[in-house]
C-alpha positions in Angstrom: 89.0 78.8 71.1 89.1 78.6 74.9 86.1 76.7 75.4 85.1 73.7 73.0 82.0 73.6 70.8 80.9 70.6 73.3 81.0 72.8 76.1 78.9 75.3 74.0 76.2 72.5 73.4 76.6 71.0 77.3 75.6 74.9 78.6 72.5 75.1 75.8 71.2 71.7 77.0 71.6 72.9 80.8 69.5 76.0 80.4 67.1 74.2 77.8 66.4 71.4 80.2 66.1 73.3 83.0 63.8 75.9 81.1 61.6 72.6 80.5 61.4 71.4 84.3 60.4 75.2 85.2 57.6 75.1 82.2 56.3 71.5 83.8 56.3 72.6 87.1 53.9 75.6 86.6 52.1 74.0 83.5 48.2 74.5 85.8 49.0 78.1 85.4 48.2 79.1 89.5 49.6 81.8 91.2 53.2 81.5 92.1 53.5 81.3 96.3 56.4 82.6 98.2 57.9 79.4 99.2 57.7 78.3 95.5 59.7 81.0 94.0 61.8 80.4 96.9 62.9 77.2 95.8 63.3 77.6 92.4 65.5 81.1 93.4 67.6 78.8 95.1 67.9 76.2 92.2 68.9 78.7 89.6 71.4 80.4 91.8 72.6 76.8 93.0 72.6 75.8 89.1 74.7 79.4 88.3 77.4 78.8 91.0 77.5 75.6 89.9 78.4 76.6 86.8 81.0 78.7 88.3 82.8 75.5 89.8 82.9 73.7 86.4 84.8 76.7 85.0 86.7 76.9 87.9 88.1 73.2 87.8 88.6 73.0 84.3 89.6 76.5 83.0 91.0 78.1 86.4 90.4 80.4 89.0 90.7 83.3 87.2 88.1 82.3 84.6 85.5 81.4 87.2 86.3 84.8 89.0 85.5 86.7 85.9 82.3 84.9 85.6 81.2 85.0 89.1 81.9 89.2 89.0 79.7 89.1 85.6 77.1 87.2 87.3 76.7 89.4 90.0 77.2 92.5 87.6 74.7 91.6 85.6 72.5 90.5 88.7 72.8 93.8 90.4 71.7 95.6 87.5 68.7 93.6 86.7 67.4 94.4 90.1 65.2 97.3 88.2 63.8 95.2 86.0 61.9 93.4 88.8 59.9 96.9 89.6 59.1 97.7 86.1 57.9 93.6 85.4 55.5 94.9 88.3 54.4 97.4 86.3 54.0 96.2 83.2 51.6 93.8 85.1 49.6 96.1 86.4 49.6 98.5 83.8 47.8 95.2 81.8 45.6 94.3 84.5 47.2 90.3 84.0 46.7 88.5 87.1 49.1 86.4 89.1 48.2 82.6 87.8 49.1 84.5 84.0 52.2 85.7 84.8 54.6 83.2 84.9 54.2 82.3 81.3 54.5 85.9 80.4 57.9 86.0 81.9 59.2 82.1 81.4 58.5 83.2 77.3 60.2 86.6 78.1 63.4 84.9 79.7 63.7 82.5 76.2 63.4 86.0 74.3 66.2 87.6 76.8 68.5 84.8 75.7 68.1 85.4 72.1 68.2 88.9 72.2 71.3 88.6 74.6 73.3 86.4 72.3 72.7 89.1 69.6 74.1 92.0 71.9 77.0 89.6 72.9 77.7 89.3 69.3 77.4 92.7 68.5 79.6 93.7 71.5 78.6 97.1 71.7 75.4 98.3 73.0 72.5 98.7 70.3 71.6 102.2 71.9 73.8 103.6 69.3 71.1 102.8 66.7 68.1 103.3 68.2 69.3 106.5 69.9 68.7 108.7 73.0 64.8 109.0 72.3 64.4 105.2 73.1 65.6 105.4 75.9 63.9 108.7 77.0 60.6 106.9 76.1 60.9 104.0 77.8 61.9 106.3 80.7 58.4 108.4 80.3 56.4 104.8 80.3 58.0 103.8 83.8 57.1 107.3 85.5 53.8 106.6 83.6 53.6 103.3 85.1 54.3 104.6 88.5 51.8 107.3 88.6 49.3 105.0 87.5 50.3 102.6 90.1 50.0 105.5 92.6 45.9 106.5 91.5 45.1 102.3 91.8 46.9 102.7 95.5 43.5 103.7 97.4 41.4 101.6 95.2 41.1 98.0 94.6 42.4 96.7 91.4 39.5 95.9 89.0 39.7 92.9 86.6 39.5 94.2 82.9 37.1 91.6 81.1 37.5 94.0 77.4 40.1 95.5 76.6 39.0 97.3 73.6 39.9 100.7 75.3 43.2 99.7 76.4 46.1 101.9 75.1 48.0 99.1 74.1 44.9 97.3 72.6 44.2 100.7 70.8 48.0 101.3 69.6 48.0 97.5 68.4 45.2 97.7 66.2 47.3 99.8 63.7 49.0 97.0 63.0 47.4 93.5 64.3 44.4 92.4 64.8 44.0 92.2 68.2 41.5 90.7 70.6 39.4 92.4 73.2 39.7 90.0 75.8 42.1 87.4 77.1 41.6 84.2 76.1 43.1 82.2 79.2 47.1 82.3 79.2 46.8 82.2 75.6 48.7 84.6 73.2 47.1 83.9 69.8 43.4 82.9 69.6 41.5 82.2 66.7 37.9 84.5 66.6 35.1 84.3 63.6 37.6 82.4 61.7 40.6 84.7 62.5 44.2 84.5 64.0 43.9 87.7 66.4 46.9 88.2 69.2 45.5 88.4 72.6 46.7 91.0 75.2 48.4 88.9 76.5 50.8 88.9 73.8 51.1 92.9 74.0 51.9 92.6 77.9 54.5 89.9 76.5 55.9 92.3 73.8 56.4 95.3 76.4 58.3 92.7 78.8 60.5 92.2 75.7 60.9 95.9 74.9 62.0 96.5 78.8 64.6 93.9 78.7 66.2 95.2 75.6 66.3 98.3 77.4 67.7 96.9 80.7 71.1 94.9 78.0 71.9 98.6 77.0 73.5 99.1 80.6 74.0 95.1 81.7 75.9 94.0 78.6 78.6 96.3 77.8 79.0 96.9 81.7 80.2 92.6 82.0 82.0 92.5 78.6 84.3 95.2 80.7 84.8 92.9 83.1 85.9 90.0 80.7 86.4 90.3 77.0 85.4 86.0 76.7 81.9 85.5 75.2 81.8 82.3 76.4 81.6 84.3 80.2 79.9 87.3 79.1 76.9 85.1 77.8 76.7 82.4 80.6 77.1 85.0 83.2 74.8 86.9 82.0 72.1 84.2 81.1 72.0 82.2 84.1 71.9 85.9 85.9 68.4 86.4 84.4 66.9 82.7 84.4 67.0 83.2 88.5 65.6 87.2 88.1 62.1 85.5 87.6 62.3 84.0 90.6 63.6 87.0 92.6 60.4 88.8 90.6 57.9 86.3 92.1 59.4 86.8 95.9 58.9 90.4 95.5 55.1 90.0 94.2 54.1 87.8 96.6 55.7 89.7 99.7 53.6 92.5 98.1 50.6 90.2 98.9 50.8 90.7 102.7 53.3 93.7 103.3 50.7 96.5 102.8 53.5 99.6 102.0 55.9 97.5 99.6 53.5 98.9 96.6 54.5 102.6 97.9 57.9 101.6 97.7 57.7 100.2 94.7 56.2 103.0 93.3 59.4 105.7 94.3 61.8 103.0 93.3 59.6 103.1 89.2 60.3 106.7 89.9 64.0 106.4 90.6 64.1 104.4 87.9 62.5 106.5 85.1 64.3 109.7 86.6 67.5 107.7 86.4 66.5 106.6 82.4 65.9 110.6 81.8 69.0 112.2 82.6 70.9 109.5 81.5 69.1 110.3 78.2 69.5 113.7 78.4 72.4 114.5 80.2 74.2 111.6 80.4 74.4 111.5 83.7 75.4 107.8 84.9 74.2 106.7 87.6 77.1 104.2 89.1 75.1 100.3 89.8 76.6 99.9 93.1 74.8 103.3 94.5 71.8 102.5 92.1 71.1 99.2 94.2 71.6 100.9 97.2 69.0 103.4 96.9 66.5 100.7 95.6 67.4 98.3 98.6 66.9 101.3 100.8 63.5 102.3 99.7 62.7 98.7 99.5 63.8 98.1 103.3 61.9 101.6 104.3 58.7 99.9 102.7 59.3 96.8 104.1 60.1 98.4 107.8 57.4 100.6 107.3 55.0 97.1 106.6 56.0 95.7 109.8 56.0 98.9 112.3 52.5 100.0 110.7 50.4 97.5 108.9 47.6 97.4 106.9 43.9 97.1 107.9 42.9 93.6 108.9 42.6 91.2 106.0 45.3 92.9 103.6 47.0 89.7 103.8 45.2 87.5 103.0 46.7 86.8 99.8 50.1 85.9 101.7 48.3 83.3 103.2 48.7 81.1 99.9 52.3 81.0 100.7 
């Protein structure tokens, strides 16, 4: 074996400490600022290139080249998950201070679930079939058209959720609670251990990383055939997506026609899922990321030459 069981345990206590310092830093639960995920987008890339100069010194050039190309594989490709995090959120009505945990405790499912497709080595889509991924496909062009119809109006905090489809589809299974209970996923009501919606908005992260590792995964283990690369590449890939996730949100705070862009890029992306599904037509990552940098820039042009009414930014402010 190429790399030693000590290395193995030196790269789990990295990402478990560094996990820890990212849980105490945000422990209050406020909203994350722009300057804030700034920083800590810096410290994961720093920490993942970092990484890239231990393997370099003491396992060679090559080694660290073929983790460096999985990192930026794997990052490339994650840039959709970003849009549909956004929707999830809304879709759940969870507001900024609550979503942070939702995605730390997504991130420590990723790695779990990641380590099983590693050791599989072979994408899991073979089991589940073309239907999950058609469905999960539908949800995002859901997600964007509902995104769309809350454009014009302000976005209204949901106090029950006893109506929600998710609260609704739950209930077949869990017992479920109406409303939030802080950033709590299990509360205990009348006696009773009920999951809180939070937990559904949780689970659906989950399900959209799962789907995201049917491209991401066997894409890197074709650049390097070394699970000690695949996984570290593509781990400390996603511990820095969070961050990117909260630059985007909170440039969406003061940029009034980043949500429109947003919107055609959930579109792009649930078309993309389709024919895939369908067709399989593949859709190659490098002109994938091109056309979601491209509407991104057009919403973000677009934000600068015309801008919103007076006051839409105020929420930039915080940063």
């Amino acid at each position: 074996m190429e790399y030693s069981w000590a290395e193995i345990a030196a790269f789990a206590l990295i990402v478990m400490i560094a996990l820890w310092i990212d849980l105490r830093a945000h422990r209050r639960g406020q909203t994350i600022t722009l300057k804030n995920a700034a920083l800590w987008s810096a410290f994961w890339v720093a920490l993942g290139l970092g990484f890239a100069g231990y393997v370099g010194l003491f396992h060679g050039l090559d080694d660290a080249i073929l983790y460096l190309t999985g990192y930026v594989l794997e990052k490339s490709l994650s840039v959709d998950n970003l849009f549909v995090f956004m929707a999830i959120f809304s879709a759940f009505a969870i507001k900024d201070e609550y979503q942070h945990r939702v995605l730390y405790y997504g991130i420590i499912g990723a790695i779990v679930l990641r380590l099983l497709f590693v050791a599989a080595g072979v994408s899991l889509l073979a089991w589940l079939g073309v239907w999950a991924m058609t469905a999960f496909g539908l949800f995002v062009l859901w997600s964007a058209f509902k995104m769309w119809q809350e454009l014009r109006r302000p976005q209204e905090e949901i106090v029950n959720y006893s109506g929600h489809w998710s609260v609704r589809l739950a209930r077949r299974w869990l017992p479920v609670a109406d409303t939030l209970d802080g950033h709590r996923f299990f509360t205990r009501r009348s006696g009773r251990l009920e999951v809180t919606p939070l937990f559904l908005c949780l689970v659906t992260v989950e399900m959209a990383d799962v789907m995201f590792a049917f491209d991401s995964v066997p894409a890197i283990i074709a650049v390097t055939e070394k699970p000690f690369l695949i996984y570290t590449s593509n781990i400390f890939a996603i511990l820095g997506l969070r961050s990117l996730y909260f630059i985007l949100a909170a440039a969406a705070r003061f940029l009034a026609h980043l949500t429109k862009a947003v919107i055609a890029i959930l579109a792009y992306i649930g078309l993309k899922m389709l024919t895939q599904a369908f067709w399989g037509f593949h859709i190659p990552p490098l002109v994938s990321l091109a056309i979601v940098l491209s509407l991104l820039t057009a919403g973000v042009v677009g934000s600068l030459i015309f801008p919103g009414p007076a006051g839409s930014g105020e929420k930039g402010a915080e940063t």
